[in-house]
TORKE-552546 format. One record per residue (C-alpha): residue in one letter; x, y, z. Coordinates in nm, 3 decimals. Example, Ala and Ser with C-alpha at 12.3 -4.5 7.8 and 13.67 -1.06 7.14 Angstrom:
BEGIN
   resn         x         y         z
      a     1.230    -0.450     0.780
      s     1.367    -0.106     0.714
REM end
This chain:
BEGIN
   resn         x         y         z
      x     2.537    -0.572    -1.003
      x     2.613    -0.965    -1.135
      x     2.530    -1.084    -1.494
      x     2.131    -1.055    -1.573
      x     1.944    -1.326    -1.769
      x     1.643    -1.217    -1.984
      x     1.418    -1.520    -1.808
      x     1.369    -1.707    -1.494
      x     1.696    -1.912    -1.365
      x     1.555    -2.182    -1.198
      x     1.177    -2.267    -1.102
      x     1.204    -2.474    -0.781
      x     0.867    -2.615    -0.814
      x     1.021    -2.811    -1.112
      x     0.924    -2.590    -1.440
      x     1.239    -2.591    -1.709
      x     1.555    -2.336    -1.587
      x     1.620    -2.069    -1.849
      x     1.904    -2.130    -2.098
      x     2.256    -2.094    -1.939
      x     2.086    -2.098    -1.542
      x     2.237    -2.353    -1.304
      x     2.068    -2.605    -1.176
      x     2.071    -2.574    -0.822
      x     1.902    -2.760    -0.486
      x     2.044    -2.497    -0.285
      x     2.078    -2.138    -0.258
      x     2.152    -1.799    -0.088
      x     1.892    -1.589    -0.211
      x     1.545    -1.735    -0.291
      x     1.309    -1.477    -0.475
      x     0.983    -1.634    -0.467
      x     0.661    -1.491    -0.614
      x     0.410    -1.558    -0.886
      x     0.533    -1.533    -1.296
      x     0.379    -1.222    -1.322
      x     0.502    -1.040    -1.020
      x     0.882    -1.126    -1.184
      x     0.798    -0.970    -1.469
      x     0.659    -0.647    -1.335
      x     0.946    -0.588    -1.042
      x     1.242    -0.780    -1.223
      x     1.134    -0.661    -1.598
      x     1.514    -0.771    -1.743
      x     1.511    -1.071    -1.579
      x     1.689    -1.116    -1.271
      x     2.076    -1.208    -1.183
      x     2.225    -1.572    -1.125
      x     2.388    -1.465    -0.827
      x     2.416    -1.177    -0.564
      x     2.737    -1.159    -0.528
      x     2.911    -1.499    -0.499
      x     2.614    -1.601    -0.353
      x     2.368    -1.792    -0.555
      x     2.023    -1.693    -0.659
      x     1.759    -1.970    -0.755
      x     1.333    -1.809    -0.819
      x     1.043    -2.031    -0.694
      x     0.737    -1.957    -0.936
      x     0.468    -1.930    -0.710
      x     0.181    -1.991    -0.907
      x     0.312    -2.298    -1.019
      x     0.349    -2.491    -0.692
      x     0.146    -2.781    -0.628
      x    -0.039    -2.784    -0.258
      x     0.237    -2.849     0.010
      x     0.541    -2.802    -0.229
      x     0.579    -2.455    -0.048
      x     0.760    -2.613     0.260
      x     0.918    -2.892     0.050
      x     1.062    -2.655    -0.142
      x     1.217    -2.407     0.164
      x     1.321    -2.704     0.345
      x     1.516    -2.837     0.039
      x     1.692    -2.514    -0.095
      x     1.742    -2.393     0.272
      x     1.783    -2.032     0.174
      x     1.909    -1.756     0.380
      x     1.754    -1.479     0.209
      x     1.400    -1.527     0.076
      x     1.255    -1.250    -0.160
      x     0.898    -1.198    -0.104
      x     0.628    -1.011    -0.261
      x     0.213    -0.998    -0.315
      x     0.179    -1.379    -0.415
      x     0.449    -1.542    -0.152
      x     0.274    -1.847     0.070
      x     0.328    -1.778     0.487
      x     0.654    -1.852     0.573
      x     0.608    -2.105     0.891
      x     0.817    -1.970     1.182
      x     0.988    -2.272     1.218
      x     1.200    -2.171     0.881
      x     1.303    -1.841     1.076
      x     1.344    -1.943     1.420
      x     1.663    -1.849     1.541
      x     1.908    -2.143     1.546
      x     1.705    -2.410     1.366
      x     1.577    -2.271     1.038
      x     1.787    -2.096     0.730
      x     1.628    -1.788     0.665
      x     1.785    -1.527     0.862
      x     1.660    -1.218     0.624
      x     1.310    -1.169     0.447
      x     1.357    -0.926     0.152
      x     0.975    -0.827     0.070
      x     0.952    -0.640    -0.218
      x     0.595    -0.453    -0.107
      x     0.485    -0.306     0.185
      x     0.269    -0.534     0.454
      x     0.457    -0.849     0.526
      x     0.157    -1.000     0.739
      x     0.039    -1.249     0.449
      x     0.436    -1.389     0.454
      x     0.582    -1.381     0.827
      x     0.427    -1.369     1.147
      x     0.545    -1.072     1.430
      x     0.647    -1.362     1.649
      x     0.960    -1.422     1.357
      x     1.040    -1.042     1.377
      x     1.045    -1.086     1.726
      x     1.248    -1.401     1.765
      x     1.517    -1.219     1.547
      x     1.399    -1.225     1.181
      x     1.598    -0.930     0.951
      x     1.311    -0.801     0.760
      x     1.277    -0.502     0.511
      x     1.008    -0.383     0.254
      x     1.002    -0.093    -0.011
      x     0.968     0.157     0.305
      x     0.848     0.524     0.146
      x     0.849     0.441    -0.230
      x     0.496     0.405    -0.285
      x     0.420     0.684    -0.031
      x     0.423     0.973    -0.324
      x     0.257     0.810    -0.581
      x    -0.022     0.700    -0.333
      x    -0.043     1.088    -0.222
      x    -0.040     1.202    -0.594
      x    -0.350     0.960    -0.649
      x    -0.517     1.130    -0.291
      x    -0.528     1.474    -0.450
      x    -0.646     1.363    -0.763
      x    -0.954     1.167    -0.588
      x    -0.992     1.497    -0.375
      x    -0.952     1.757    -0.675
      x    -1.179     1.514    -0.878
      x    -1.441     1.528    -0.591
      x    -1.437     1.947    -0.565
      x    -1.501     1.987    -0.923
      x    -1.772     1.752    -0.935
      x    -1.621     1.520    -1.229
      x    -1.932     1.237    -1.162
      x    -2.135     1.505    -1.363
      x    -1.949     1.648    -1.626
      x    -2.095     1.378    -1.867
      x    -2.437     1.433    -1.806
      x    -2.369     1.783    -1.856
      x    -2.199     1.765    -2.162
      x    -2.506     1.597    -2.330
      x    -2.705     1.864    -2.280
      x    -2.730     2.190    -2.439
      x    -2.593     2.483    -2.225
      x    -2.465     2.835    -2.182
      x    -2.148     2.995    -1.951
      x    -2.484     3.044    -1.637
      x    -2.540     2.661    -1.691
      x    -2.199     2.614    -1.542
      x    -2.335     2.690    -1.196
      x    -2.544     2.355    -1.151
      x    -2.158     2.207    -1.168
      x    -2.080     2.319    -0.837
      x    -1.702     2.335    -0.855
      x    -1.519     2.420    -0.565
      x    -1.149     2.462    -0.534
      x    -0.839     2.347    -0.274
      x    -0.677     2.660    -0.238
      x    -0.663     2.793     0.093
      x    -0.910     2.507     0.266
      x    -0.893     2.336     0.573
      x    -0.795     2.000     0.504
      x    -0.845     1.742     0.753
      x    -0.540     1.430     0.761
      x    -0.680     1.110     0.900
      x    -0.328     0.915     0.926
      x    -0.028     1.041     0.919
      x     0.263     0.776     0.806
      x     0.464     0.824     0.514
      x     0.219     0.867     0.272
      x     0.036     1.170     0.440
      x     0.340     1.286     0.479
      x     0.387     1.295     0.108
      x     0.052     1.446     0.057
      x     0.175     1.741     0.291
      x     0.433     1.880     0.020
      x     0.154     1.798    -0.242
      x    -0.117     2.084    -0.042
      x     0.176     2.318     0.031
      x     0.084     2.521    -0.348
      x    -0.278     2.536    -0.238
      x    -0.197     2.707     0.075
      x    -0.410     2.488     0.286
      x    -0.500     2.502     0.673
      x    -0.384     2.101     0.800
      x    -0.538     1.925     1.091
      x    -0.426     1.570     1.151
      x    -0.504     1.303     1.323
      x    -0.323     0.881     1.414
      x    -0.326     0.641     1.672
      x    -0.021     0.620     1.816
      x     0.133     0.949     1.675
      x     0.306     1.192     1.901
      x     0.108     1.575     1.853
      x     0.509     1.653     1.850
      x     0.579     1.472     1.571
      x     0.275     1.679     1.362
      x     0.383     1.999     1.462
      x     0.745     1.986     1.315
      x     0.556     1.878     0.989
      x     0.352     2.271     1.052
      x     0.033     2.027     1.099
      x    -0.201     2.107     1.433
      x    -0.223     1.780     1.576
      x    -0.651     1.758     1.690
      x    -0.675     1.508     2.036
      x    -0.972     1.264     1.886
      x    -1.086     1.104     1.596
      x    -1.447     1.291     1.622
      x    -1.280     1.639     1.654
      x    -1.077     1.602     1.344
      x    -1.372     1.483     1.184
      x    -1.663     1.802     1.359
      x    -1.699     2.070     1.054
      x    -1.465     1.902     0.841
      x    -1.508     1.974     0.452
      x    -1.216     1.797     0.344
      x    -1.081     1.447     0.477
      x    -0.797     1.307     0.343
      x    -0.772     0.932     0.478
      x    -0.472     0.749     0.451
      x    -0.480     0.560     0.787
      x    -0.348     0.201     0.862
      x    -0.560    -0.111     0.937
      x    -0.508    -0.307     1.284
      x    -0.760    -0.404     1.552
      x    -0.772    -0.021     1.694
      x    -0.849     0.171     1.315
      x    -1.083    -0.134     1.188
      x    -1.442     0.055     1.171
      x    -1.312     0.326     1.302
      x    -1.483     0.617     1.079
      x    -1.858     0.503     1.168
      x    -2.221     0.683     1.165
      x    -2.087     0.892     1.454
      x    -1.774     0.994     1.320
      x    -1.894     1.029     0.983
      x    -2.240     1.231     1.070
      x    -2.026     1.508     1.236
      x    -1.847     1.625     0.835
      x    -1.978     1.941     0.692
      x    -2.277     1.906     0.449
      x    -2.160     1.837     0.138
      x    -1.803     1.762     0.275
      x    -1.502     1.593     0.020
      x    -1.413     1.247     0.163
      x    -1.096     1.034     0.062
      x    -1.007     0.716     0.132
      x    -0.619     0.608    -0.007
      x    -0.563     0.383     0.342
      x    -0.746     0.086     0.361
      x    -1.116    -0.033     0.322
      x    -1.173    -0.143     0.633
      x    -1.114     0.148     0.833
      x    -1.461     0.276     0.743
      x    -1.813     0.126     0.802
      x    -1.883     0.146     0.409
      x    -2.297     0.124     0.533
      x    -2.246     0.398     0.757
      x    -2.045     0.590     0.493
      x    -2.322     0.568     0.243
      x    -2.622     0.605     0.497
      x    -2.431     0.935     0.576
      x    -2.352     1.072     0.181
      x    -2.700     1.034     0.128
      x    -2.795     1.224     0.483
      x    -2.534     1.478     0.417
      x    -2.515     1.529     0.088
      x    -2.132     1.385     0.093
      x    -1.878     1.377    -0.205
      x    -1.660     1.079    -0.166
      x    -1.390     0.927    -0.372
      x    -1.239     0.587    -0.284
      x    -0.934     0.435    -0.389
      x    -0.940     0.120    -0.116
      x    -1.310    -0.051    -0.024
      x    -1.348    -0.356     0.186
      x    -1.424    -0.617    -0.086
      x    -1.228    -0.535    -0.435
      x    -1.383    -0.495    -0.611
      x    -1.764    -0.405    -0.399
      x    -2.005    -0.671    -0.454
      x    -2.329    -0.555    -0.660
      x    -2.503    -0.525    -0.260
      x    -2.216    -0.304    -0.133
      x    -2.393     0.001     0.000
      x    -2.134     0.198    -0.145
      x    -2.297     0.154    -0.479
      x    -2.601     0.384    -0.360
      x    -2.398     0.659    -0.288
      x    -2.482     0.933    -0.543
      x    -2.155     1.066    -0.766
      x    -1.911     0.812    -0.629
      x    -1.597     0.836    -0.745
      x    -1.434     0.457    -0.750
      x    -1.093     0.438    -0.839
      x    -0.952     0.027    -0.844
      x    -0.698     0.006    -0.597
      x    -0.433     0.212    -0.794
      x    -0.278     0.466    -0.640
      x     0.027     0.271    -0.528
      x     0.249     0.231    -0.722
      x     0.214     0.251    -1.059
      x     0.281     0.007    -1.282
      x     0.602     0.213    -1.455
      x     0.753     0.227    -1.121
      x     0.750    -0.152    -1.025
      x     1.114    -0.208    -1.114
      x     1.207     0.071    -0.864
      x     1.090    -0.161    -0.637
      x     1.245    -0.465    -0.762
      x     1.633    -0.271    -0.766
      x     1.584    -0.183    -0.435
      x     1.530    -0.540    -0.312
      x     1.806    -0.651    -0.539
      x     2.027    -0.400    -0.387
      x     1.916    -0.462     0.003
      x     1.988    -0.808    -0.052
      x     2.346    -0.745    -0.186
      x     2.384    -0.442     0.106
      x     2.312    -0.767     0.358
      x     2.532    -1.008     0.187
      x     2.816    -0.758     0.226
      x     2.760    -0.688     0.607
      x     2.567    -0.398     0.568
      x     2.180    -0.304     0.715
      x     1.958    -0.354     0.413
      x     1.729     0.037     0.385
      x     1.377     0.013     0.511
      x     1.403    -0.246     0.785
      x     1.070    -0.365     0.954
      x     1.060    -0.397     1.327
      x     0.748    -0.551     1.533
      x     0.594    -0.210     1.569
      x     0.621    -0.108     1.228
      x     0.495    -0.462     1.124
      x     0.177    -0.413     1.389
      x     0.107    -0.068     1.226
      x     0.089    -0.216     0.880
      x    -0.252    -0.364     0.716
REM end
């Protein structure tokens, strides 16, 4: 696609352009994160130009307070490439009409941090890296979950001690194959997760807000009407729902109290979708594995209640996606922003109702 440079091409914020980069006050395409987040999505540097269009990189980390609109307002870019570490984008610099930005590239998933729904709404092109993440977050689920059933929290202990084959029994393994597993979301990346369980020939109850029963039962998943009812008896819970004002909390005492004793429980989604006290008043009550990938506070403070909850299993925000796969991400926004310059609909556009789903 266009001639790549091994560096940056021009830092906006005023750090020294690369050797052979232009430099430009104005621009097409503005990619505009922090110096690491270039190296991990754009690892061979990134082009000069999309096209015939020209292509100038904002170092985030490196801007001095306010230089964020200075700089927007004085490259006037149409496109702006987004990512993790990209200041809010004031709607003025969208609205139709009177700012430049007509497209917002972002090269992760939740744009909230970066543009407000009202921009969307008001007729902002947006896109993000859709379904990419959505295996590798699954793959991590069924690790966590797998990791729970056998009990890996005390394999250490065990291994210190002297045993024989009987010993084995205090282990308590337990196995996926042909469980009931109980989906608590059901976007993209339980979807994933579904052609993960197919091998274990596992029983699938799901439940979302907002998704059509329909919808699950063309995935061969029995949709269950209420959060509590997917929850009652449950010995497996795989969650992987979204965070807005109706999921925040969601998974309390109540919910929570109503899991099998001894029941496996996941979290891939988001923190805040469970009362963490709750969660830990009820592992102890209940005798709960649980496995976390996502907590409220990243990592928990020393008094997170979480920390009490015997055999936790505390992965740090991994799942999705893995470092090796960063550039996928990176090509794709390279090559929605080129699909756009040529008149075409970038993949993985964001509308206001996707945008209100995401955390």
């Amino acid at each position: 696609m266009d001639t790549v440079l091994p560096a940056l091409h021009k830092n906006i914020a005023g750090a020294t352009p690369s050797q052979g980069a232009p430099v430009l006050d104005q621009a097409t395409v503005l990619v505009a994160v922090n110096r690491l987040q270039l190296r991990q999505f754009f690892p061979c540097g990134l082009p000069t130009c999309v096209g015939a269009e020209a292509l100038v990189v904002c170092v985030t980390d490196e801007l001095a307070p306010g230089e964020w609109e200075a700089t927007l307002q004085k490259v006037c870019p149409k496109v702006v490439v987004s990512g993790w570490s990209t200041p809010p984008i004031p709607h003025r610099f969208t609205a139709v009409g009177k700012g430049s930005i007509v497209y917002v590239c972002h090269l992760t998933g939740s744009l909230r941090s970066v543009i407000t729904g009202e921009s969307i709404t008001a007729g902002l092109l947006v896109s993000n890296w859709g379904g990419l993440a959505a295996p590798m977050v699954a793959e991590h689920a069924l690790l966590l979950a797998l990791a729970a059933l056998r009990n890996l929290p005390v394999w250490p202990a065990f291994l210190q001690r002297s045993f024989v084959h009987d010993d084995k029994e205090l282990l308590a393994t337990r196995t996926l194959h042909r469980r009931r597993v109980a989906l608590h979301g059901f976007g993209a990346v339980a979807r994933a997760l579904l052609r993960l369980l197919r091998p274990f020939e596992v029983e699938v109850t799901a439940f979302s807000e907002g998704v059509a029963d329909q919808f699950m039962r063309e995935h061969a998943v029995t949709p269950v009407p209420t959060l509590d009812q997917l929850y009652c008896g449950a010995e497996i819970v795989l969650c992987c729902e979204a965070l807005n004002p109706v999921t925040l909390r969601s998974v309390g005492y109540r919910t929570l109290s109503q899991l099998a004793p001894g029941a496996v429980f996941v979290n891939v989604g988001r923190g805040a979708v469970v009362d963490e006290a709750a969660l830990a008043r009820v592992a102890a009550e209940r005798s709960l594995r649980v496995a976390l990938d996502v907590t409220v506070d990243e990592p928990p403070p020393p008094e997170s209640p979480l920390w009490n909850i015997s055999g936790l299993i505390l992965s740090p925000h991994i799942a999705g996606p893995t470092i090796d796969s960063y550039h996928v991400c990176g090509d794709l926004a390279l090559a929605n922003v080129h699909a756009f310059l040529h008149g075409q609909m970038p993949l993985n556009r964001v509308d206001r109702e996707t945008y209100e789903r995401s955390t």
